[in-house]
C-alpha positions as a Markdown table, in Angstrom:
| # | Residue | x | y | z |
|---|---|---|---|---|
| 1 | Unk | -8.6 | -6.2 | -6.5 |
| 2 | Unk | -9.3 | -7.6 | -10.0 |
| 3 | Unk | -12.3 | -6.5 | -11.8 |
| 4 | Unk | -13.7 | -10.1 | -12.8 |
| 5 | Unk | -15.6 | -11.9 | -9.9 |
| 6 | Unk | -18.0 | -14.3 | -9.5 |
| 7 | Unk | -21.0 | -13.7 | -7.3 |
| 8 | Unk | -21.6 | -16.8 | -4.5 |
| 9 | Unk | -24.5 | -14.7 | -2.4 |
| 10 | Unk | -26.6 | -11.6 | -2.9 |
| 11 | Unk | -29.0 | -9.9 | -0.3 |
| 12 | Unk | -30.6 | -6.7 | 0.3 |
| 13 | Unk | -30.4 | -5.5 | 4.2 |
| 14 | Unk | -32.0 | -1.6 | 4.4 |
| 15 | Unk | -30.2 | 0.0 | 2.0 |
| 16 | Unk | -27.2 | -2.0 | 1.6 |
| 17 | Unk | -26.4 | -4.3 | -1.1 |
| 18 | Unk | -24.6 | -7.3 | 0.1 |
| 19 | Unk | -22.4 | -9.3 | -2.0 |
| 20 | Unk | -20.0 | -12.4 | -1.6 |
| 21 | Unk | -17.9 | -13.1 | -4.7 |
| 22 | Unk | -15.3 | -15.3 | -5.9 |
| 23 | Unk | -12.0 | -14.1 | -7.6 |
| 24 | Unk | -11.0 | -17.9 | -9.1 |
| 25 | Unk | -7.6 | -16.2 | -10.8 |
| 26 | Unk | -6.6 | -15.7 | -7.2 |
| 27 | Unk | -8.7 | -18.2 | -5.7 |
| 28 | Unk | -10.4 | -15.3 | -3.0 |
| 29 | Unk | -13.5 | -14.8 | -1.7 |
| 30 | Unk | -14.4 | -11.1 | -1.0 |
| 31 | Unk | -17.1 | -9.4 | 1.1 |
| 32 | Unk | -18.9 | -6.4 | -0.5 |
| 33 | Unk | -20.9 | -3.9 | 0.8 |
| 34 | Unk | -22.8 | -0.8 | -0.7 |
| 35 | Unk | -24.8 | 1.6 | 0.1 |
| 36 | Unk | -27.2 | 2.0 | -2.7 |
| 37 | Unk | -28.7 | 5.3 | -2.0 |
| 38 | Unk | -25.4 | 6.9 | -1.3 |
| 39 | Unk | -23.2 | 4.4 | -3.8 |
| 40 | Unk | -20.6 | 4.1 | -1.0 |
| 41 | Unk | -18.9 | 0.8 | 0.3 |
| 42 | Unk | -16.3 | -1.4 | 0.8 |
| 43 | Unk | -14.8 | -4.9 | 0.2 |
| 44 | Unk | -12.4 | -7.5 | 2.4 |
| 45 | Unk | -11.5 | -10.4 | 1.7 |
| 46 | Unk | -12.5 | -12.8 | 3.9 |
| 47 | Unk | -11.0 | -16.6 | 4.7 |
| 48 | Unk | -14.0 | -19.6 | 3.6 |
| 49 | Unk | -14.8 | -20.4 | 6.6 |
| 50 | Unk | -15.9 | -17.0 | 7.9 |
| 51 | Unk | -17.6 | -16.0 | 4.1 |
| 52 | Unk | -21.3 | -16.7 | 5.4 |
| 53 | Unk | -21.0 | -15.0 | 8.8 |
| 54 | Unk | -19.5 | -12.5 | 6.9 |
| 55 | Unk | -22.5 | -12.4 | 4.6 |
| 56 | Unk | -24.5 | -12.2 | 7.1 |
| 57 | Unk | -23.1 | -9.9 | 9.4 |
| 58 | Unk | -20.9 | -7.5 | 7.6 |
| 59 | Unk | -20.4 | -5.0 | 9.9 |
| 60 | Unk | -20.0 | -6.9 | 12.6 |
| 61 | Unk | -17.4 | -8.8 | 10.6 |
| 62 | Unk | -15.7 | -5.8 | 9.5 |
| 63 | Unk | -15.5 | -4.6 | 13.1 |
| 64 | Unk | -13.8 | -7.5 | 14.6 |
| 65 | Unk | -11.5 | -8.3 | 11.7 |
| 66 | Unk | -10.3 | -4.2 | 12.1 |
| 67 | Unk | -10.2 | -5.1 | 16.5 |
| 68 | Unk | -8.0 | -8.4 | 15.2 |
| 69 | Unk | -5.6 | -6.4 | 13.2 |
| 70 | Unk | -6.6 | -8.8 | 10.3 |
| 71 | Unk | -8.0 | -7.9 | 6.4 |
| 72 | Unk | -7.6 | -4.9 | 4.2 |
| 73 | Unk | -10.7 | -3.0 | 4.1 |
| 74 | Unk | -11.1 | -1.0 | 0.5 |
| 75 | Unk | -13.0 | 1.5 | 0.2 |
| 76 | Unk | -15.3 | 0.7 | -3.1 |
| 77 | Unk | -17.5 | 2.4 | -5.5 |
| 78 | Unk | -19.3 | 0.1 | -8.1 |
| 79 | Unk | -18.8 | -3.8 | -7.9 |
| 80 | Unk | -17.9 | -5.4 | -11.2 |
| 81 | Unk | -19.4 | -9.2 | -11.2 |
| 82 | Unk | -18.8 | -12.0 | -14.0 |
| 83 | Unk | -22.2 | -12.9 | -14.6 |
């Protein structure tokens, strides 16, 4: 994954930082996850269609794309993001 994104949606959930970015050299959106206190997470991309109940409910998303055999899950550290 490409260090340039650009952010569509950010929330706070608990601790988790949520992000859904845009990679417009690849024309991707990605799902980002991290866990502020801890600085652990992960990204996957994720078709348009699904990006908001994937922002929404990342997890959950995660879980059912890993059950479908579908999407890469990366382990991440820090999120770079084209202002």
């Amino acid at each position: 994954m490409s260090a340039l994104a650009r952010e569509l949606a950010q929330r706070l959930s608990g601790r988790d930082e949520v992000l859904l970015l845009w990679r417009p050299e690849s024309e991707r959106v990605e799902l980002s996850v991290r866990d502020l206190a801890s600085g652990e997470g992960f990204c996957i991309e994720v078709p348009p269609g699904s990006a908001i109940d994937a922002f929404y409910h990342p997890h959950a998303y995660v879980a059912r794309a890993r059950e479908r055999g579908r999407g890469r899950v990366v382990l991440a550290g820090a999120t770079s993001v084209d202002g």
